[in-house]
C-alpha positions in Angstrom: 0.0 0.0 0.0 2.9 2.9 0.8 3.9 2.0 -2.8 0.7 2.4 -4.1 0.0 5.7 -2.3 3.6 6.8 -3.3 3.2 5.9 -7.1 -0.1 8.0 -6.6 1.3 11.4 -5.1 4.1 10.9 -7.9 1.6 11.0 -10.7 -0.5 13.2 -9.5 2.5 15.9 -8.7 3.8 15.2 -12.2 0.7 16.2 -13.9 0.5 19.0 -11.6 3.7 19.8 -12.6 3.1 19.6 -16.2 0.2 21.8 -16.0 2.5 24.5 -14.2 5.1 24.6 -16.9 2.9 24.3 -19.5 0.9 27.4 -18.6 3.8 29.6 -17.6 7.5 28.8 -18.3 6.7 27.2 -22.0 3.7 29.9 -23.0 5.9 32.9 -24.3 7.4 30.8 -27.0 3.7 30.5 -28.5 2.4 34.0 -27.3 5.1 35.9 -27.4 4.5 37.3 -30.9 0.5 37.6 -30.4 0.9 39.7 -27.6 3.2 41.5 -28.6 1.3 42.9 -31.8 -2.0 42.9 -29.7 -0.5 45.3 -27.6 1.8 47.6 -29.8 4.8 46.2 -27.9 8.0 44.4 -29.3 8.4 40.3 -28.7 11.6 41.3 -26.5 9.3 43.7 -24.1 7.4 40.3 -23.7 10.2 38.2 -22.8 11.6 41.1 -20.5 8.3 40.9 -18.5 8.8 36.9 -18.7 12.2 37.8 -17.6 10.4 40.0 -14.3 8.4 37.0 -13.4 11.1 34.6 -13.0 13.3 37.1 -10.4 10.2 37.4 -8.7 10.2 33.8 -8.2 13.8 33.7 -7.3 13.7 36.1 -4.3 10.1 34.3 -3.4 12.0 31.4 -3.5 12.7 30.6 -0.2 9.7 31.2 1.8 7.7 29.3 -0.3 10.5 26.6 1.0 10.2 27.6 4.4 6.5 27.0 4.3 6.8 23.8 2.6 9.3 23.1 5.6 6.7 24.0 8.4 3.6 23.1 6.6 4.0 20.9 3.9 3.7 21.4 0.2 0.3 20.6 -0.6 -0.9 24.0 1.3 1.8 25.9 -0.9 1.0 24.1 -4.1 -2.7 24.4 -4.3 -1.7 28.1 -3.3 0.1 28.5 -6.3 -2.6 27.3 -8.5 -4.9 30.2 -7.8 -2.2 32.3 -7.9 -1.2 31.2 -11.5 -5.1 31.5 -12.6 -4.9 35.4 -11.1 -2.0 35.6 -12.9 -3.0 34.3 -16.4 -6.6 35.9 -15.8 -4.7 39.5 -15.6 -2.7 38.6 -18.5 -5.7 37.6 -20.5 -6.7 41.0 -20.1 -3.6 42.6 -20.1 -3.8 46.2 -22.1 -0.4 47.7 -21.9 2.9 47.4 -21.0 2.2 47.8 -17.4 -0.2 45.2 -16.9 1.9 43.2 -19.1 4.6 43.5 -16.6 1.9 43.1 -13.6 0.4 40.2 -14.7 4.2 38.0 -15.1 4.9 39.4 -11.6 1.9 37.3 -10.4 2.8 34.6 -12.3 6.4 34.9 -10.8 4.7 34.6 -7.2 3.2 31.5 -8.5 6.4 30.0 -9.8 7.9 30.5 -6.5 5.8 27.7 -4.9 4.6 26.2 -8.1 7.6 24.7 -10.2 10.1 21.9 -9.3 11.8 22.9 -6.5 8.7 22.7 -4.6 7.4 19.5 -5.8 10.9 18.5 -4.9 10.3 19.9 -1.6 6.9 18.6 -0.6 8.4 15.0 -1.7 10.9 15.7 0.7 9.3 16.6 3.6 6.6 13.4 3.1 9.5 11.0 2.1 13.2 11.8 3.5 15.8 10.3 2.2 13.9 7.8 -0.2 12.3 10.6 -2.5 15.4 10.2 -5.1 13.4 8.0 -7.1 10.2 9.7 -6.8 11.7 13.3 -7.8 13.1 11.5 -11.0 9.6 9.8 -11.5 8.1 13.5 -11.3 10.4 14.9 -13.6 9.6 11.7 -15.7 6.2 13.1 -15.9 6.3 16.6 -16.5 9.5 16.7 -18.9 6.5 16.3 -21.5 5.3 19.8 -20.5 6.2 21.4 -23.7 5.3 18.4 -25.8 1.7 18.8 -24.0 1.9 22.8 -23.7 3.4 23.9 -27.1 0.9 22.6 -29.4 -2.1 23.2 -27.0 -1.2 27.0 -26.6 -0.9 26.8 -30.6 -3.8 24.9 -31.0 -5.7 27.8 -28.7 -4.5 30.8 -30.1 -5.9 29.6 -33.6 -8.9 28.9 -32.5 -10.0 31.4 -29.6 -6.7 34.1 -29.9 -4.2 34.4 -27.1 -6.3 36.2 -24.8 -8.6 33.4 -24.4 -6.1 30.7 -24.5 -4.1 32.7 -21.2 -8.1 32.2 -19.6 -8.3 28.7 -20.6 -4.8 27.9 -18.8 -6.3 29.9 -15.8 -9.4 27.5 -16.0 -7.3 24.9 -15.8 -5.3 25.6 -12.9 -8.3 25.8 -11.0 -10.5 22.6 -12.4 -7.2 20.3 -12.8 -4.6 21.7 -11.1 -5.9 22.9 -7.8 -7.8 19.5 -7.3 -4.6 17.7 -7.6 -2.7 19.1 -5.0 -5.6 19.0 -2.7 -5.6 15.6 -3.4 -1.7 15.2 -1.9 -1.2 13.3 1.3 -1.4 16.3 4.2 1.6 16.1 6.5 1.8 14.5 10.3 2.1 18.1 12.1 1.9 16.7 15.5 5.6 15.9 17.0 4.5 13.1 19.9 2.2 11.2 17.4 2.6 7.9 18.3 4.1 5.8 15.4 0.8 3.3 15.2 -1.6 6.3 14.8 0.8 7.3 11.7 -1.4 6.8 8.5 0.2 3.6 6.3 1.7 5.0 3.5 3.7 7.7 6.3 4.6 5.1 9.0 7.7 4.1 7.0 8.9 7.4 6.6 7.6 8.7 10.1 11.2 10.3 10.7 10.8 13.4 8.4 7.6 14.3 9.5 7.8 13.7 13.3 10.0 15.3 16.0 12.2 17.1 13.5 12.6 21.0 13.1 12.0 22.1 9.9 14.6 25.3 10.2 17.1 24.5 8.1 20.7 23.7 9.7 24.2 25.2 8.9 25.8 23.4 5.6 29.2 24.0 4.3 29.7 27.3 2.8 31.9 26.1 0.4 30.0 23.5 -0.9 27.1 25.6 -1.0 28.3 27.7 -3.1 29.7 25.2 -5.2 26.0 23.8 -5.8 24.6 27.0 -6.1 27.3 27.5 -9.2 26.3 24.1 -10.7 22.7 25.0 -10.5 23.2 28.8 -12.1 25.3 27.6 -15.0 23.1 24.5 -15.8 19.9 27.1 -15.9 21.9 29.5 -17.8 23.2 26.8 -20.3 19.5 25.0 -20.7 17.3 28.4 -21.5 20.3 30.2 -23.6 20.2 26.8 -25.5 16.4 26.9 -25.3 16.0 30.5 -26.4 18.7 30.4 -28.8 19.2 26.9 -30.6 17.7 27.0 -33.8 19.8 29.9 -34.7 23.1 29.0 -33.1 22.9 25.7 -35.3 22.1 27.9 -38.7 24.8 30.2 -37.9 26.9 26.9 -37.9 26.0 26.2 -41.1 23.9 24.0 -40.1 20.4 24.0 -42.4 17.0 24.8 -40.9 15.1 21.6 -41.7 18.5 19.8 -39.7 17.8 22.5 -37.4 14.4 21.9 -36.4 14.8 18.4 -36.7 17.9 18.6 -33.7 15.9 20.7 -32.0 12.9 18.3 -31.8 15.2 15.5 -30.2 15.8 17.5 -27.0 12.6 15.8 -25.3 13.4 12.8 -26.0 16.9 13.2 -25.3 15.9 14.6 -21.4 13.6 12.1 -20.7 15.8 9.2 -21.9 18.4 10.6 -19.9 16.1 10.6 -16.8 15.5 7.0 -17.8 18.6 6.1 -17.4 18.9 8.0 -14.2 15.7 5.9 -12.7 17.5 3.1 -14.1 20.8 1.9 -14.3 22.0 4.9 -12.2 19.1 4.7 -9.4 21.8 3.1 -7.2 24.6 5.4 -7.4 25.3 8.3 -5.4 23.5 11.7 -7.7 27.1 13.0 -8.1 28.3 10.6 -10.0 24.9 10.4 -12.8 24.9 15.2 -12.4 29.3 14.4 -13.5 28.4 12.7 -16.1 25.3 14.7 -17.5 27.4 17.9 -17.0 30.3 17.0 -19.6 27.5 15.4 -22.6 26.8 19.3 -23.9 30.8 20.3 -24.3 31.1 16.9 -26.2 28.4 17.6 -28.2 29.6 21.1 -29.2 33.1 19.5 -29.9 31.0 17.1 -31.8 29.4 20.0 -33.7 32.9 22.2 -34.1 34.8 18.8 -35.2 32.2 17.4 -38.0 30.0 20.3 -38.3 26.4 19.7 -39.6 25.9 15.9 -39.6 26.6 16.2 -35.8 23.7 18.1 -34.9 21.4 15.8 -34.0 24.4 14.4 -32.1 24.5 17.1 -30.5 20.7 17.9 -29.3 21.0 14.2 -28.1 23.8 14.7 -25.4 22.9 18.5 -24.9 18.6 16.8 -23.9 19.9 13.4 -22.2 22.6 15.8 -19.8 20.1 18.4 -19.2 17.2 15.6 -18.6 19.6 14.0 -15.7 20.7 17.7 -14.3 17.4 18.3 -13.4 16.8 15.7 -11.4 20.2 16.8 -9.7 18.6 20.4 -8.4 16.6 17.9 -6.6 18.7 15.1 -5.6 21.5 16.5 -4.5 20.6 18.6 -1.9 18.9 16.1 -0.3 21.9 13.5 -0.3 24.7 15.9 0.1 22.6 18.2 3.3 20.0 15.5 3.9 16.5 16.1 4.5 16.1 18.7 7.3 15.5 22.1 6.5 15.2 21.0 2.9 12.3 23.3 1.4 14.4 26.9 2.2 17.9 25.5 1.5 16.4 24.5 -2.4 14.7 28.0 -2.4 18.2 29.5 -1.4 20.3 27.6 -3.8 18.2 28.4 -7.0 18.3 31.9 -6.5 21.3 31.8 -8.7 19.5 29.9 -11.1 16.5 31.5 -11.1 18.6 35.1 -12.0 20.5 33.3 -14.6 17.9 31.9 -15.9 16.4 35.6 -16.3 19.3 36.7 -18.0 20.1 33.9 -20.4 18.2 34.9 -23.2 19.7 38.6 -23.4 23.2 37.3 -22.5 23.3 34.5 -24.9 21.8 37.0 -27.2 24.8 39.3 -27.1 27.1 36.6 -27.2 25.9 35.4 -30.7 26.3 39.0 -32.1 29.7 39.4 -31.4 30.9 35.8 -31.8 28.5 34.3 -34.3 29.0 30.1 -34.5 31.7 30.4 -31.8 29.1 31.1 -29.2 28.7 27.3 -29.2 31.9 27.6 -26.8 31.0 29.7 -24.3 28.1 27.2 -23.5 30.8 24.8 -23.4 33.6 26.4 -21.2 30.3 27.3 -18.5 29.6 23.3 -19.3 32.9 22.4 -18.6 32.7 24.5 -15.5 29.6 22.8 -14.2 31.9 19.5 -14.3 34.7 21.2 -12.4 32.7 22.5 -9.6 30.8 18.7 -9.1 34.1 16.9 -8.9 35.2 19.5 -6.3 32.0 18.3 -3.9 32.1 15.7 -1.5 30.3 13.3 -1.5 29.4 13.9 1.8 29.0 17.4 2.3 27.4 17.4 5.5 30.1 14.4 7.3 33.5 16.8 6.4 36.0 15.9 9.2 37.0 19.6 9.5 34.5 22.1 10.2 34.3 24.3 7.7 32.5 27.6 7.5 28.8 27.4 7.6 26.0 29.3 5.8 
């Protein structure tokens, strides 16, 4: 029965999940260009308010940990649902620049307690220690978010225009998405439970939700910081590559047909890598899988620089499958490296790096194509190569360092 109930909350989290990303992260690539001349603004005024939204969600970021910490995360993920459907609502009826802007900064509250890193934290706090597989089985799930979102938000905006397709996303949230994470086991608040009166599918796991503080304890600065890195340039790398692909691959002679064509093997590159994460890596420690998912996208642009366009779909293969397994390392690692207490802020803290990377990507990336052209391929992989150097400088066991080190 615990496995029963467990493969439950997993599916119903990861079709939470792909409802969230759907319906905010993935909907500017389709409405982007509708809004943009609805409104008498430029495409990149759209993105920048995009861009708004996901800061917002970065600074937001660690409350909605810390609530998930004290409360658990079904409160805070039916939470976010509304606030997603007052979000899209107000962009439905958006009528300017300023309510463009308003309406992402909702959506950016929402994103705070709506994406992975709380899903990741509400598993947590129910599970411990043995949510590894379960935050992979999540991202199993919703890593079809813009197979599902992309051609619904088309389908939509041909049919009913983008305002209309930004209410029925709203709708959604609250006739889907709300009733799923309601439907999420609730958390044992009460410290001296007794261990019998502990519902089945929690008595096996009754040590992360009884007599355990939910603040989260000191870690090693260093290799805090060295996650925090890790997670920036892995966010950076995925949405410059996201934003930017198609034409980084042209400008390396690469032709459009080939280009679309790579481009269309990322999702099925990310979620066979997080098969092979779920399976013949499931019993390794998460360093080892995030090492060797961090060096597959240099390889693939020395692929690419080496034999030039026949390696393209080479390289949207290892760029997908090492971005699939990296995701599931924002989750996985914090848990095994700082273990479960405290687990909700500490993810919240450590993706604020991400989250403002992730912001900046876009324009950044941009830049770096304008002055450099096809060589911008390499300074996605000198920050890949990075991502490698900074996870083979982590322990494996942060938290057990013989020395004591300084603490955040």
């Amino acid at each position: 029965m615990p496995s029963t109930r467990r493969t439950r909350t997993v599916v119903t989290l990861g079709t939470a999940q792909t409802l969230a990303w759907a319906s905010t992260y993935y909907l500017p690539a389709i409405l982007a260009a509708p809004m943009a001349r609805d409104l008498g603004v430029s495409a990149a005024l759209v993105f920048a308010a995009f861009s708004v939204g996901l800061v917002i969600s970065a600074f937001l970021g660690p409350s909605a940990g810390r609530a998930i910490d004290a409360w658990g995360g079904r409160p805070v993920l039916a939470l976010s649902n509304i606030v997603f459907a007052v979000g899209l609502t107000a962009l439905g009826f958006a009528s300017g620049r300023w309510s463009l802007f308003a309406a992402w900064m909702v959506i950016g509250m929402g994103m705070a307690g709506g994406l992975y890193e709380a899903a990741f934290a509400a598993l947590v706090r129910l599970y411990g220690r043995e949510s590894r597989n379960l935050i992979t089985g999540i991202t199993l799930i919703a890593g079809f978010a813009s197979t599902v979102g992309w051609p619904l938000s088309t389908a939509l905006e041909a049919w009913l225009g983008w305002r209309d397709t930004c209410l029925v996303w709203a709708g959604l949230h609250v006739l889907l998405g709300l009733p799923l994470n309601l439907s999420l086991p609730k958390l044992q608040l009460a410290s001296a439970a007794p261990a019998e009166r502990l519902p089945d599918d929690t008595r096996d796991t009754r040590d992360t939700t009884v007599n355990r503080s939910t603040a989260a304890p000191a870690v090693p600065l260093r290799s805090a910081v060295l996650l925090a890195l890790v997670f920036a340039l892995t966010w950076f790398i995925s949405t410059a590559m996201a934003a930017h692909l198609p034409t980084l691959l042209t400008t390396s002679g690469v032709s459009l047909s080939m280009a679309v064509t790579a481009g269309a093997c990322i999702g099925p590159a990310q979620v066979a890598g997080r098969l092979l994460e779920f399976g013949v890596l499931r019993r390794a420690h998460p360093l080892l899988s995030a090492r060797i998912a961090a060096v597959m996208h240099p390889l693939g642009a020395m692929a690419l620089a080496v034999l030039g366009a026949p390696a393209a779909v080479l390289f949207a293969i290892l760029h997908g499958a090492g971005n699939g397994v990296l995701t599931i390392a924002k989750g996985t690692l914090p848990l095994v490296l700082f273990g479960p207490q405290g687990y909700g802020e500490r993810q919240g803290l450590l993706m604020v790096p991400a989250r403002l990377a992730q912001a900046l990507a876009p324009w950044l990336f941009g830049l770096c194509m304008e002055r450099l052209g096809a060589n911008a391929m390499w300074v996605s992989a000198v920050l890949g190569a990075l991502v490698f150097v900074a996870l083979a400088l982590l322990s494996p066991s942060a938290t057990d360092q013989s020395s004591p080190p300084e603490e955040c």
